[in-house]
PDB file as gemmi writes it, atoms N, CA and C in Angstrom:
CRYST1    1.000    1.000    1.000  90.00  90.00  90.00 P 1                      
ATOM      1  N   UNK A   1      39.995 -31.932  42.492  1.00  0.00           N  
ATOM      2  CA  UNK A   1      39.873 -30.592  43.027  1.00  0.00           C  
ATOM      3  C   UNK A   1      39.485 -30.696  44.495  1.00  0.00           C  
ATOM      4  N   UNK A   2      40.221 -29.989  45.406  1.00  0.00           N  
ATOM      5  CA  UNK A   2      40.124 -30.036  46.649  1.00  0.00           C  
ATOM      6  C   UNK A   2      39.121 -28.660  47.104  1.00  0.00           C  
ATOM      7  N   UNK A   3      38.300 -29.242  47.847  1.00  0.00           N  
ATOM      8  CA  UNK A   3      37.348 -28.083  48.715  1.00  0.00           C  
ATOM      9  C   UNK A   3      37.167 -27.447  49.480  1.00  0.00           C  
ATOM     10  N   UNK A   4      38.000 -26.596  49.637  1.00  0.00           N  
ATOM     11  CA  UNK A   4      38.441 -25.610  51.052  1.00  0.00           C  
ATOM     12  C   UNK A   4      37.261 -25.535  52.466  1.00  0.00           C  
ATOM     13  N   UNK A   5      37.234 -25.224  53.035  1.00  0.00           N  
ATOM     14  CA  UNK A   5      36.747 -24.510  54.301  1.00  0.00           C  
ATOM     15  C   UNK A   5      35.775 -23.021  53.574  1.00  0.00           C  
ATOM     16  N   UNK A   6      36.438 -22.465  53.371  1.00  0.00           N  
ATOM     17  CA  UNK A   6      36.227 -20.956  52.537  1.00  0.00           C  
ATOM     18  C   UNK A   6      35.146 -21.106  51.843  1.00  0.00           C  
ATOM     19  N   UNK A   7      35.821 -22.261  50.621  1.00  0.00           N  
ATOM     20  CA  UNK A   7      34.440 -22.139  50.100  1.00  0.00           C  
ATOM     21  C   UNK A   7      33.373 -22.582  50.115  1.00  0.00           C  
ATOM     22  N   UNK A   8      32.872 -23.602  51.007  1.00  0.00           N  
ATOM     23  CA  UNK A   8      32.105 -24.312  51.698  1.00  0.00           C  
ATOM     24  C   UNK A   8      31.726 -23.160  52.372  1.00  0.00           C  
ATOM     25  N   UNK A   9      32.077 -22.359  53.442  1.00  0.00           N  
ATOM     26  CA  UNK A   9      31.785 -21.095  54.011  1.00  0.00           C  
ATOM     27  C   UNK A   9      31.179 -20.201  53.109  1.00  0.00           C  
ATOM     28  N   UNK A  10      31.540 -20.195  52.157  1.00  0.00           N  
ATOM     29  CA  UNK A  10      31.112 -18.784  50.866  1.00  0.00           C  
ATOM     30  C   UNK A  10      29.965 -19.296  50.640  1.00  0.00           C  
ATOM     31  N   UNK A  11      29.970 -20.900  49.963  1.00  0.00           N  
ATOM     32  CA  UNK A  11      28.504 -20.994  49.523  1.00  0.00           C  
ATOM     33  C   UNK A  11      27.007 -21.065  50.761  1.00  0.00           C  
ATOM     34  N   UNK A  12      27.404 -21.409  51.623  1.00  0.00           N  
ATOM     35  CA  UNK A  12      26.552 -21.564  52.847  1.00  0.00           C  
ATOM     36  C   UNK A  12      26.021 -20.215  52.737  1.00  0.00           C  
ATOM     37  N   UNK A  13      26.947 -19.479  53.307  1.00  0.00           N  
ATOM     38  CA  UNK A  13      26.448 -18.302  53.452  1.00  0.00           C  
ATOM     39  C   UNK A  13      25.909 -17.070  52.471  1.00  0.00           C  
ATOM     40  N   UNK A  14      25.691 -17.630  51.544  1.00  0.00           N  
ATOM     41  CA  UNK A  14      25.803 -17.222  49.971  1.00  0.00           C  
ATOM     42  C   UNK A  14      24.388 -17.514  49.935  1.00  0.00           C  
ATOM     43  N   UNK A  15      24.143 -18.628  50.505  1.00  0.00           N  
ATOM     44  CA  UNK A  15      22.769 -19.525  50.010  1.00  0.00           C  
ATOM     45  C   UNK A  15      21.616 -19.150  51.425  1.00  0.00           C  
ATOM     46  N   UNK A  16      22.589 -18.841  52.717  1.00  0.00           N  
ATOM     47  CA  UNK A  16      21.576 -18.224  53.552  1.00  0.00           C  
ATOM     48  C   UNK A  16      20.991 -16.639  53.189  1.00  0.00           C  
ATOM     49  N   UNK A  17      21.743 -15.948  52.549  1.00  0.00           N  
ATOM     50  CA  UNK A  17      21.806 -14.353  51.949  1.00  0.00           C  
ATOM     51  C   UNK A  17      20.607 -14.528  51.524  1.00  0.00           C  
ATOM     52  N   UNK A  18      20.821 -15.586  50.043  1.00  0.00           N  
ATOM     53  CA  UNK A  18      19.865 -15.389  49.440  1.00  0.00           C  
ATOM     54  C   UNK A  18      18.908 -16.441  49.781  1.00  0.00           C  
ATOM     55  N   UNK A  19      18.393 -16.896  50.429  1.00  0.00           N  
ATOM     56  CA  UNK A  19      17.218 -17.520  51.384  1.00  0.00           C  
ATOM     57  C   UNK A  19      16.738 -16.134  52.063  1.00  0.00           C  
ATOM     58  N   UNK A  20      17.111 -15.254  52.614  1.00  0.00           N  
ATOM     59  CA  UNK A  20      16.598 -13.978  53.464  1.00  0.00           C  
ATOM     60  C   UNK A  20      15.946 -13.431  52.356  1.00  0.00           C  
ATOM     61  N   UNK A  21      16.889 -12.742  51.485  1.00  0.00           N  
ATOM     62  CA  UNK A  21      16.300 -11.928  50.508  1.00  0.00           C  
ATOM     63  C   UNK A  21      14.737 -12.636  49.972  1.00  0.00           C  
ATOM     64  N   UNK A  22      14.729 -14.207  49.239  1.00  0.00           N  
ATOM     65  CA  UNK A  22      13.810 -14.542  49.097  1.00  0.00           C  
ATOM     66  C   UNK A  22      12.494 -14.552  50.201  1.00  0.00           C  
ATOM     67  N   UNK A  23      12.729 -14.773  51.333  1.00  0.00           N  
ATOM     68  CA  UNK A  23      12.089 -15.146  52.171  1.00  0.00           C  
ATOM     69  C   UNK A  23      11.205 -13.604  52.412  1.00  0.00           C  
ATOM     70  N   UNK A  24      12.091 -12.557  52.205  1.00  0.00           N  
ATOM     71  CA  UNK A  24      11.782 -10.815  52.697  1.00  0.00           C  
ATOM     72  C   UNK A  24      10.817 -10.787  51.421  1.00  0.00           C  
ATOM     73  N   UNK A  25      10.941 -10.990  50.424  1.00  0.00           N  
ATOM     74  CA  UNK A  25      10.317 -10.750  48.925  1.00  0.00           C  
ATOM     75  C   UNK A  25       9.077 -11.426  49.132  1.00  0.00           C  
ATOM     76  N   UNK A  26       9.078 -12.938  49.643  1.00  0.00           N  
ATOM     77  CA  UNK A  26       7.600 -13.685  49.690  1.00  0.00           C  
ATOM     78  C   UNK A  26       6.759 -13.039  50.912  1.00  0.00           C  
ATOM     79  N   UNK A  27       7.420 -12.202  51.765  1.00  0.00           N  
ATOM     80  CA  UNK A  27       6.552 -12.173  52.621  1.00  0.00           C  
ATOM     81  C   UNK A  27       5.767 -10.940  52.009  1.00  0.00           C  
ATOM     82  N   UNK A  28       6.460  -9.919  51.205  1.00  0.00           N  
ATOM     83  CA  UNK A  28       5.948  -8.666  50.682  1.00  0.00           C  
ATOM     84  C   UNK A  28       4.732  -8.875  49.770  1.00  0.00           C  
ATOM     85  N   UNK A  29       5.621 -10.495  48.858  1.00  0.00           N  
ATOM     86  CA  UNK A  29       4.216 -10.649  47.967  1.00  0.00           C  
ATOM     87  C   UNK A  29       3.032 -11.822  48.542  1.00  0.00           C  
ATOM     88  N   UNK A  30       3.657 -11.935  49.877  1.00  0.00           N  
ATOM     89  CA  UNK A  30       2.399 -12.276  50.798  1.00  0.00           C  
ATOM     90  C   UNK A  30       0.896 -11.371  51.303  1.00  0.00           C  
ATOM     91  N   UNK A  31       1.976 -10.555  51.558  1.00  0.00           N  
ATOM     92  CA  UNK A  31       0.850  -9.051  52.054  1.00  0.00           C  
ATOM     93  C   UNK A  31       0.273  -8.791  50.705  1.00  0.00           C  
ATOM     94  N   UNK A  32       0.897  -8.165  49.571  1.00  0.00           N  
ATOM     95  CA  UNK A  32      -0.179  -7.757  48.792  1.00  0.00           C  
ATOM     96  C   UNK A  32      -1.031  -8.519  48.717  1.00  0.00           C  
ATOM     97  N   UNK A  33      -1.006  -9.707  48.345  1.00  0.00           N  
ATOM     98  CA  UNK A  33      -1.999 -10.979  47.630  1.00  0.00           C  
ATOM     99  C   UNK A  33      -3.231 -10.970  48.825  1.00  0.00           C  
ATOM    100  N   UNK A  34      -3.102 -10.907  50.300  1.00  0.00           N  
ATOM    101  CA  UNK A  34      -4.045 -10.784  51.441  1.00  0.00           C  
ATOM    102  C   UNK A  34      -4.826  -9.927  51.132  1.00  0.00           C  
ATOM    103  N   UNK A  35      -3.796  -8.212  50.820  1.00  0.00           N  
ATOM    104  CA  UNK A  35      -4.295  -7.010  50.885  1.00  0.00           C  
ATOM    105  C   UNK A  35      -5.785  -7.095  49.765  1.00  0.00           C  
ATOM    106  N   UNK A  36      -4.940  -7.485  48.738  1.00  0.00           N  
ATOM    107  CA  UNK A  36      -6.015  -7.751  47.288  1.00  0.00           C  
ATOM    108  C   UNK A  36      -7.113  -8.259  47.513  1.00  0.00           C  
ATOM    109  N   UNK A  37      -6.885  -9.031  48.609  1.00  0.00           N  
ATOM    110  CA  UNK A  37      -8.210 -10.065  48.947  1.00  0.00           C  
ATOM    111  C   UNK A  37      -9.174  -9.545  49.658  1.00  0.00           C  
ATOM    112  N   UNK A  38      -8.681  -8.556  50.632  1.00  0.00           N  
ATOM    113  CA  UNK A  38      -9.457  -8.056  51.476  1.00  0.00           C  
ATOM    114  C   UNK A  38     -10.000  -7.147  50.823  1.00  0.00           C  
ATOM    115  N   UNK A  39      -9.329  -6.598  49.739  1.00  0.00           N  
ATOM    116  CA  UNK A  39     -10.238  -5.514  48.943  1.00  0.00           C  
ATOM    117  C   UNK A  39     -11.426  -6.330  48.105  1.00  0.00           C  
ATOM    118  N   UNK A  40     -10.995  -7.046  47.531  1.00  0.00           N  
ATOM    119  CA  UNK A  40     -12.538  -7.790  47.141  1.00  0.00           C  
ATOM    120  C   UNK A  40     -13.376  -8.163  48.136  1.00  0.00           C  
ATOM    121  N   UNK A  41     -12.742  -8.724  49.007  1.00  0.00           N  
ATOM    122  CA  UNK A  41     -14.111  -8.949  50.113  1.00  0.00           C  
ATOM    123  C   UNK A  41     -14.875  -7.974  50.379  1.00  0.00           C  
ATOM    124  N   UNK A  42     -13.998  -6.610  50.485  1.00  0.00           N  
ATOM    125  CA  UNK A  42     -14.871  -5.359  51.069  1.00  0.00           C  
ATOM    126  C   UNK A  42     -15.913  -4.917  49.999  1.00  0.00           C  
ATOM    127  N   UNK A  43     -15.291  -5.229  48.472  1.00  0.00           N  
ATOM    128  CA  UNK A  43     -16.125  -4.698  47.200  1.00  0.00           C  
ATOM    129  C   UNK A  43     -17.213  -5.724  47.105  1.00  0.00           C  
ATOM    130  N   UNK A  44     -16.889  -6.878  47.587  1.00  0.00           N  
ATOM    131  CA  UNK A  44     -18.561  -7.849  47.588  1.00  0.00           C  
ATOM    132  C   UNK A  44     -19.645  -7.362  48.575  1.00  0.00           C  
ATOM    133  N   UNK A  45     -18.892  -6.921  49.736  1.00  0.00           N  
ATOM    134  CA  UNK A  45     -19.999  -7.129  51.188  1.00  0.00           C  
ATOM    135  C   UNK A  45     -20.190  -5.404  50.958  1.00  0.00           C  
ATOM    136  N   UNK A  46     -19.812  -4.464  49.622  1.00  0.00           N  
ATOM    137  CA  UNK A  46     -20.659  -3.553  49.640  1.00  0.00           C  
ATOM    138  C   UNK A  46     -21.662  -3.723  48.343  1.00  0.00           C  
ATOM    139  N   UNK A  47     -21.515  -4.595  47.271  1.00  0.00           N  
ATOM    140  CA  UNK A  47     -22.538  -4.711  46.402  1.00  0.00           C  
ATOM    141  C   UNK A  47     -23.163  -5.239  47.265  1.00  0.00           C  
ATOM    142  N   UNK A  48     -22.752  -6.258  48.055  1.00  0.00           N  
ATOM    143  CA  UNK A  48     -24.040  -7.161  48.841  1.00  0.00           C  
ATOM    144  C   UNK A  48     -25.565  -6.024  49.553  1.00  0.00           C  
ATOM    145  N   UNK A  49     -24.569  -4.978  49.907  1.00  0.00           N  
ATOM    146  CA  UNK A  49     -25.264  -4.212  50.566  1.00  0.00           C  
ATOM    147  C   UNK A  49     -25.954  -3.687  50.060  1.00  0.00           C  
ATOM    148  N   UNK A  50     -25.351  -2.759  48.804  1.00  0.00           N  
ATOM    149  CA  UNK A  50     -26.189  -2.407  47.537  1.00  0.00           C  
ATOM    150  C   UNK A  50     -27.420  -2.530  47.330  1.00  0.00           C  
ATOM    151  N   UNK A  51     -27.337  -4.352  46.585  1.00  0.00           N  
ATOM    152  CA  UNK A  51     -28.429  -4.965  46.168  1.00  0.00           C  
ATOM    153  C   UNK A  51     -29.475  -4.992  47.106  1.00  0.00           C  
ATOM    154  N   UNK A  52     -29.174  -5.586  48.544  1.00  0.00           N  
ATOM    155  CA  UNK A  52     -29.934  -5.758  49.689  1.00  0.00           C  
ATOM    156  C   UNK A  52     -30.722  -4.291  50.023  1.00  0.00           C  
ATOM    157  N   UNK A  53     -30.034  -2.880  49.806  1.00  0.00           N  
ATOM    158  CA  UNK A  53     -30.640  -1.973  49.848  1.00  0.00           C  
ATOM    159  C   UNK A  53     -32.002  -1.321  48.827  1.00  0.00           C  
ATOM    160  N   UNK A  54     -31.396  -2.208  47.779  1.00  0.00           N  
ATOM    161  CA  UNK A  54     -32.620  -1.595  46.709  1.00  0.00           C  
ATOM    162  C   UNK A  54     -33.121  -2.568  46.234  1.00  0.00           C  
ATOM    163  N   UNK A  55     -33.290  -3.592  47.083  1.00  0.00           N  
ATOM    164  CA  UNK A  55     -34.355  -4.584  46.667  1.00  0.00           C  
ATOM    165  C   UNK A  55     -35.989  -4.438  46.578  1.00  0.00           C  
ATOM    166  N   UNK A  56     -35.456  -3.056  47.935  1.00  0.00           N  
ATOM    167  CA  UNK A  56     -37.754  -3.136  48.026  1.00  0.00           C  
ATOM    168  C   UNK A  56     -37.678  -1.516  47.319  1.00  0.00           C  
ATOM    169  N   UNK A  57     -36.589  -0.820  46.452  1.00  0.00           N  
ATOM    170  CA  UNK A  57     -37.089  -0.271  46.258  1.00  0.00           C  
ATOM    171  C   UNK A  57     -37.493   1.248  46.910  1.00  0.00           C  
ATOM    172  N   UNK A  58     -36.711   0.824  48.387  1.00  0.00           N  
ATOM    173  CA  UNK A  58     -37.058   2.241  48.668  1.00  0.00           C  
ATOM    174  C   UNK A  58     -35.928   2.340  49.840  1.00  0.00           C  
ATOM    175  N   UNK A  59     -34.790   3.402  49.403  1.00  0.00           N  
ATOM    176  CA  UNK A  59     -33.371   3.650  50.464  1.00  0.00           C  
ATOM    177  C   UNK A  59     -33.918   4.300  51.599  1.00  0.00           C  
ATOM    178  N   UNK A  60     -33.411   3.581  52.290  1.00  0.00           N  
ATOM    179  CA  UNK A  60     -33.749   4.554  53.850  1.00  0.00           C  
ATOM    180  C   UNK A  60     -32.137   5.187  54.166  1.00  0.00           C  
ATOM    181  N   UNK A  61     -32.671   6.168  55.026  1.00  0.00           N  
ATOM    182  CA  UNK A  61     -31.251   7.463  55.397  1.00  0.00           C  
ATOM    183  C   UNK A  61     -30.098   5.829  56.446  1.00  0.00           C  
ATOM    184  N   UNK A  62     -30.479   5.183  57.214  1.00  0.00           N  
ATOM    185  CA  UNK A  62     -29.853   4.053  57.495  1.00  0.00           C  
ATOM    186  C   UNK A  62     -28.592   2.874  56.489  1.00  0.00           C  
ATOM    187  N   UNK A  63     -29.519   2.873  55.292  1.00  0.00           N  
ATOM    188  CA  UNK A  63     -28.592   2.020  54.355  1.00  0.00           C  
ATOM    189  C   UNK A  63     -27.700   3.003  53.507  1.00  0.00           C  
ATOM    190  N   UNK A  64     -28.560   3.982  53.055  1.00  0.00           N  
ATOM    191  CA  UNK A  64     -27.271   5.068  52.644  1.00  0.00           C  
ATOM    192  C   UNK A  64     -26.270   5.292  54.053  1.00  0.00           C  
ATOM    193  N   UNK A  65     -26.221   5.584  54.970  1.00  0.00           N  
ATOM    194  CA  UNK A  65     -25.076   5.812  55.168  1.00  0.00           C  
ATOM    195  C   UNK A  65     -24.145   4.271  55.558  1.00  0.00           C  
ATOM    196  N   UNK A  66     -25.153   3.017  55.361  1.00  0.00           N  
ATOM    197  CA  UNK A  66     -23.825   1.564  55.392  1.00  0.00           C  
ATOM    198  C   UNK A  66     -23.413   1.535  54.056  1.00  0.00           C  
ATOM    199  N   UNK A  67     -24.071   2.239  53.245  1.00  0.00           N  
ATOM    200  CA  UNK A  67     -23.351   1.702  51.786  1.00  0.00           C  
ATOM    201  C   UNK A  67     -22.010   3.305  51.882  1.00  0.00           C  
ATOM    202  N   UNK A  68     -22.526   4.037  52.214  1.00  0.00           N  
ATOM    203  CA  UNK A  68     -21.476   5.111  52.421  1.00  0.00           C  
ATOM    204  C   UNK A  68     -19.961   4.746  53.243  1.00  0.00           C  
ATOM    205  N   UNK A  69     -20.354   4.127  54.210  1.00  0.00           N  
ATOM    206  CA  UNK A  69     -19.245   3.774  54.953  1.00  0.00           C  
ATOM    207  C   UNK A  69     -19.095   2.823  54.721  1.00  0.00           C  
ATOM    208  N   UNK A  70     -19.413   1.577  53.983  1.00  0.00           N  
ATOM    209  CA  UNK A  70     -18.498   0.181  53.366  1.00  0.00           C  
ATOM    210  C   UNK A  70     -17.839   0.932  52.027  1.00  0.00           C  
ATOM    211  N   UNK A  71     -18.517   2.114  51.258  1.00  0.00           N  
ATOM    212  CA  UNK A  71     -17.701   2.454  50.175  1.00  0.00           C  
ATOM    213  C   UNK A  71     -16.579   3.358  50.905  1.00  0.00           C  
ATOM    214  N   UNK A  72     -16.388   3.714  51.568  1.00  0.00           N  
ATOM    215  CA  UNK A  72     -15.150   4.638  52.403  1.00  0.00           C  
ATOM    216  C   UNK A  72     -13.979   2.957  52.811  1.00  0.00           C  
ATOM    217  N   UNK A  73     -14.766   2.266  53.320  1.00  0.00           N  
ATOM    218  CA  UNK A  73     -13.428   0.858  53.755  1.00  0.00           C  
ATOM    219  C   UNK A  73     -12.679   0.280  52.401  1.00  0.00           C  
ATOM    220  N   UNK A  74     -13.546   0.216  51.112  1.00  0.00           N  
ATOM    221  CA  UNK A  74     -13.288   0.189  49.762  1.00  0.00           C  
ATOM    222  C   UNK A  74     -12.190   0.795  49.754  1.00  0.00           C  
ATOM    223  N   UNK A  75     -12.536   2.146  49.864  1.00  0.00           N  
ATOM    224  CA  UNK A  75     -10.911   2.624  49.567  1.00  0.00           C  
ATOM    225  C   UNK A  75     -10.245   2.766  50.142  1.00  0.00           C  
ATOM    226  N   UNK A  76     -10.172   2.653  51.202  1.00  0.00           N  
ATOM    227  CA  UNK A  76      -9.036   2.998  52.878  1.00  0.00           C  
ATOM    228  C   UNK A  76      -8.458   1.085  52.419  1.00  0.00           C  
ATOM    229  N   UNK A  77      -9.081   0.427  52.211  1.00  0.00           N  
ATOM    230  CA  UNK A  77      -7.637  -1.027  51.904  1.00  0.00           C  
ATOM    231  C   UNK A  77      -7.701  -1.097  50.378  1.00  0.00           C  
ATOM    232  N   UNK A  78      -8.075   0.011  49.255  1.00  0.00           N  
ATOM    233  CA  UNK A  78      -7.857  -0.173  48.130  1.00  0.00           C  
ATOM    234  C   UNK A  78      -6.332   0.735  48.057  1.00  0.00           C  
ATOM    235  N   UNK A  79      -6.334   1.923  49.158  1.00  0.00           N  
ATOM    236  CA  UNK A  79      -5.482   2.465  49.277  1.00  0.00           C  
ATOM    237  C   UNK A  79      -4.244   1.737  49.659  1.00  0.00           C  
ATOM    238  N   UNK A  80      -4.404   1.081  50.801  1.00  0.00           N  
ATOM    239  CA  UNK A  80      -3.488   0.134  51.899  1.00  0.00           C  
ATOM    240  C   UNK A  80      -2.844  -1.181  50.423  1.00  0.00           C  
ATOM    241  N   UNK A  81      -3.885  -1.565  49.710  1.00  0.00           N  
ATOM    242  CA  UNK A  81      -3.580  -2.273  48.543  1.00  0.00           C  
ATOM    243  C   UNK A  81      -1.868  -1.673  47.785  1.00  0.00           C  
ATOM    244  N   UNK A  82      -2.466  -0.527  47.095  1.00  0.00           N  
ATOM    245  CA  UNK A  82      -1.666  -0.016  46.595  1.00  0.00           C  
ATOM    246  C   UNK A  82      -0.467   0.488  47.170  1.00  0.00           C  
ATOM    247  N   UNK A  83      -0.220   0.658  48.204  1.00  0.00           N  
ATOM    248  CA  UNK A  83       1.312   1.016  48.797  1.00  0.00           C  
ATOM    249  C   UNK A  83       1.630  -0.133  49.241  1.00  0.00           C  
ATOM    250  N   UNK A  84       1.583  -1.506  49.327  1.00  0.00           N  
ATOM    251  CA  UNK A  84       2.232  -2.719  49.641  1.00  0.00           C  
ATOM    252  C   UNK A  84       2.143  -3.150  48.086  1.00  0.00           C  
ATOM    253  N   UNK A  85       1.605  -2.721  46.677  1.00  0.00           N  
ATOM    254  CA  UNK A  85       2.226  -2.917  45.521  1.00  0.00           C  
ATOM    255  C   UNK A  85       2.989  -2.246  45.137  1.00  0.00           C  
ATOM    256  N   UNK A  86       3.481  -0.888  45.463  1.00  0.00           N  
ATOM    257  CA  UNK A  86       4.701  -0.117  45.189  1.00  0.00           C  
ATOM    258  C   UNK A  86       6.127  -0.690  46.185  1.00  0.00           C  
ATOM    259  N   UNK A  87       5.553  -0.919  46.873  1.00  0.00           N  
ATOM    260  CA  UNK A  87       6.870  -1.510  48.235  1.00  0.00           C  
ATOM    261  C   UNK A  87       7.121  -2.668  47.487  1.00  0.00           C  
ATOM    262  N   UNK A  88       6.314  -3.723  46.933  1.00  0.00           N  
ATOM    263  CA  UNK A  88       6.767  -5.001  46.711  1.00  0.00           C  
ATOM    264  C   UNK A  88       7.339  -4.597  45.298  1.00  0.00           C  
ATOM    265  N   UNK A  89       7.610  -3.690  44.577  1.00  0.00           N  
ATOM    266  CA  UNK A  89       7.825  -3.463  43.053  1.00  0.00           C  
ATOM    267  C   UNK A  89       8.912  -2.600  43.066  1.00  0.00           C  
ATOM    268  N   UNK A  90       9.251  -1.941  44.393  1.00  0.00           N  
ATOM    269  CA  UNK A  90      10.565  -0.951  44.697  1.00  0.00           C  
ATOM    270  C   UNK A  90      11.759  -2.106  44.159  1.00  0.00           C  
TER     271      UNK A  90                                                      
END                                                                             
């Protein structure tokens, strides 16, 4: 069996197609997997805060509002989370 030009051409380019496509897909399920991460980081460094706040026992108007605003970043990349898992699942 003889091997054309063509199809040597077809598969190349067949195999670069799908190298893109893969390559577009890992980068999507690159971002989520970061995104995910950064959401746990944010959900540790606000228990961290948490705990650190009610250790002695007594909240000051100061730590309520860092535990207020690390729980607001919680969800602003729990949010950011979830629309780079619908994009990567489209």
């Amino acid at each position: 069996m003889e091997v054309g030009g063509f199809e040597v051409l077809a598969t190349l380019v067949s195999f670069v197609v799908g190298l893109a496509g893969a390559s577009k897909y890992y980068k999507k399920f690159k971002k989520v997997i970061v995104e995910g991460a950064e959401v746990v980081e944010d959900v540790s460094s606000l228990m961290n805060t948490i705990k650190t706040a009610l250790a002695d026992d007594n909240l000051t108007k100061e730590e309520v509002r860092e535990i207020f605003e690390k729980s607001q970043d919680v969800v602003d990349e729990f949010n950011e989370f979830v629309v780079s898992v619908k994009e990567l699942v489209k």
